[in-house]
FIPATOR-883173 format. One line per 8 residues: number of its first residue (from 0); for each residue z, x, y of C-alpha. Coordinates in steps of 0.05 Angstrom, whole numbers, plus 5000, padded with zeros to 4 digits. Each point is the difference from the previous one (the first is absolute). Layout:
N
NUM) Z X Y  ...
//
This chain:
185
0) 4725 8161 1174  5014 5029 4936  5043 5073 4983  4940 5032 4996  4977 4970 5073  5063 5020 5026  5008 5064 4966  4925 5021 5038
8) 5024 4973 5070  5058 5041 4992  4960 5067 4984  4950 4968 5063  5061 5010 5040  5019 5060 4983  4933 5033 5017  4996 4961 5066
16) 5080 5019 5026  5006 5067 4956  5077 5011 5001  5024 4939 5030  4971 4956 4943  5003 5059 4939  5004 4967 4940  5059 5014 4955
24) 4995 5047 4958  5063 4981 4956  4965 4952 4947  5048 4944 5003  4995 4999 5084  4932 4997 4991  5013 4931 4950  5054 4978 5048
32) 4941 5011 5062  4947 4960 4957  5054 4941 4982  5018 4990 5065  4931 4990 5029  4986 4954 4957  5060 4965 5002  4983 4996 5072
40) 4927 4998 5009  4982 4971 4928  4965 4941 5021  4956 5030 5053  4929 5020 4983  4997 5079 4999  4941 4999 5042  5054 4976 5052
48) 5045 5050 4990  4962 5051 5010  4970 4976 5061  5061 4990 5028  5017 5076 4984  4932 5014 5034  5009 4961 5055  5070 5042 5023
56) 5001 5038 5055  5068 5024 4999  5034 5070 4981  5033 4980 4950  4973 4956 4929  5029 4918 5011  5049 4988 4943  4990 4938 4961
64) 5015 4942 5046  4965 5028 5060  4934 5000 4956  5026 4930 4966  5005 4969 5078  4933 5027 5026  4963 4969 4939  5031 4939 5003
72) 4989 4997 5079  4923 5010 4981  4995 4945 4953  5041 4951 5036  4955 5012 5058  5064 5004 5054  4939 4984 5042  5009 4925 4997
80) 5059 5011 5040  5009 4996 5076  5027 5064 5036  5060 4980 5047  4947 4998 5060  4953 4953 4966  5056 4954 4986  5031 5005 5063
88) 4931 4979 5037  4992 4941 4957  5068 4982 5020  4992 5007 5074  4932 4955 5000  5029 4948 4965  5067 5004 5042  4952 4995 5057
96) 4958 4946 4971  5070 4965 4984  5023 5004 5073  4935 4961 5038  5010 4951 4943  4932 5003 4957  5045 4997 4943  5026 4927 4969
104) 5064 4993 4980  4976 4980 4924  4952 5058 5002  5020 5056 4947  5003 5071 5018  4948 5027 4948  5011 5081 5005  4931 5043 4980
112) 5043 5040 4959  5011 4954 4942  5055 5047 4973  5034 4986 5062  4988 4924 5008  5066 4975 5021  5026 5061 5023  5002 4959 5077
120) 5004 4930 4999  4967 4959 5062  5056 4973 5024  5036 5065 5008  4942 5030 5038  4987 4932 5045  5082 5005 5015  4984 5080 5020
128) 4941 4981 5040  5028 4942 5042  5075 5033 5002  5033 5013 5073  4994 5079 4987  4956 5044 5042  4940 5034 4966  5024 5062 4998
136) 5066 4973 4968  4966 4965 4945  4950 5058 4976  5062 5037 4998  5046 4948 4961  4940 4969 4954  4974 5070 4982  5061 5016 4974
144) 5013 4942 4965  4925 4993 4962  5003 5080 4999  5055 4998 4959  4978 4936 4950  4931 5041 5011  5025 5065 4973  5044 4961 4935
152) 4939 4956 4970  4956 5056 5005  5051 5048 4964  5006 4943 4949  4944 4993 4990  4985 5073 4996  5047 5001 4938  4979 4934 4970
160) 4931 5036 4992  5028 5062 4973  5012 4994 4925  5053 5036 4968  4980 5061 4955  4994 4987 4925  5045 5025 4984  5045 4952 5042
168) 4967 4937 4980  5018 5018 4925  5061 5012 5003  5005 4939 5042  4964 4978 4926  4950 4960 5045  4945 4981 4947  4932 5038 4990
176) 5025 5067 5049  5037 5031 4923  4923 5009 4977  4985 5048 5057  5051 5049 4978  4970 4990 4922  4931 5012 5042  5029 5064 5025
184) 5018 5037 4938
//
């Protein structure tokens, strides 16, 4: 997205949230507004952006990062992760599977997830499955513990996905991100 781009998203706003989203009239704000989206949202197509605008359904316009996250979240297709129930499931059948002993000892724990491969290891769930504890005991102790591994790698990897605005990245002077801001002007 270019200054121009940004510039028309911003007036897009402005029509679609009236006050809330008025665009400055001060001719400097207005240069401030336009710098910081595309410091922010630079290296997004502007078809995106705007789609994301569309797409709102709140009260009030998103600012910056809000737009930023929900693109992002659409091209990293969050889809190829597990909710918390789906994971939990896959854990239970192969706790149960671990317990009447259909899995070997040398056999690896393959997850279906592969961002999450290694997340449980088989030997941890075979220990859960054939410990002393009651069943009610260990779905309350073992959820806890893979909720809470469950909840980190997927906010990790949440953020590993996410890349940093342009801006960010060159100040960071990571090579090839300087040329978007060149692009912008």
């Amino acid at each position: 997205m270019n200054k121009a781009e940004a510039l028309e998203l911003i007036a897009y706003s402005a029509e679609r949230w009236g006050a809330a989203a008025a665009m400055p009239s001060d001719e400097a704000r207005l240069a401030l507004r336009v710098t910081v989206w595309v410091d922010a949202l630079g290296d997004l197509p502007a078809s995106s952006v705007r789609a994301a605008l569309a797409s709102s359904t709140d009260e009030f316009p998103p600012n910056v990062g809000v737009l930023r996250s929900r693109i992002l979240s659409w091209q990293t297709g969050d889809s190829g992760l597990p909710s918390w129930d789906e994971f939990w499931a896959w854990v239970r059948d192969v706790a149960s599977r671990c317990s009447l002993g259909l899995y070997p000892d040398a056999l690896a724990l393959e997850c279906p997830w592969p961002a999450l491969d290694g997340l449980l290891t088989l030997r941890q769930v075979t220990d859960w499955a054939q410990s002393g504890l009651t069943a009610a005991d260990l779905e309350l102790i073992i959820q806890a513990h893979v909720r809470r591994t469950f909840d980190a790698r997927i906010s990790q990897i949440r953020r590993d996905l996410a890349s940093s605005a342009p801006a960010a990245l060159a100040a960071a002077g990571i090579p090839g991100i300087a040329a978007i801001g060149k692009r912008a002007e």
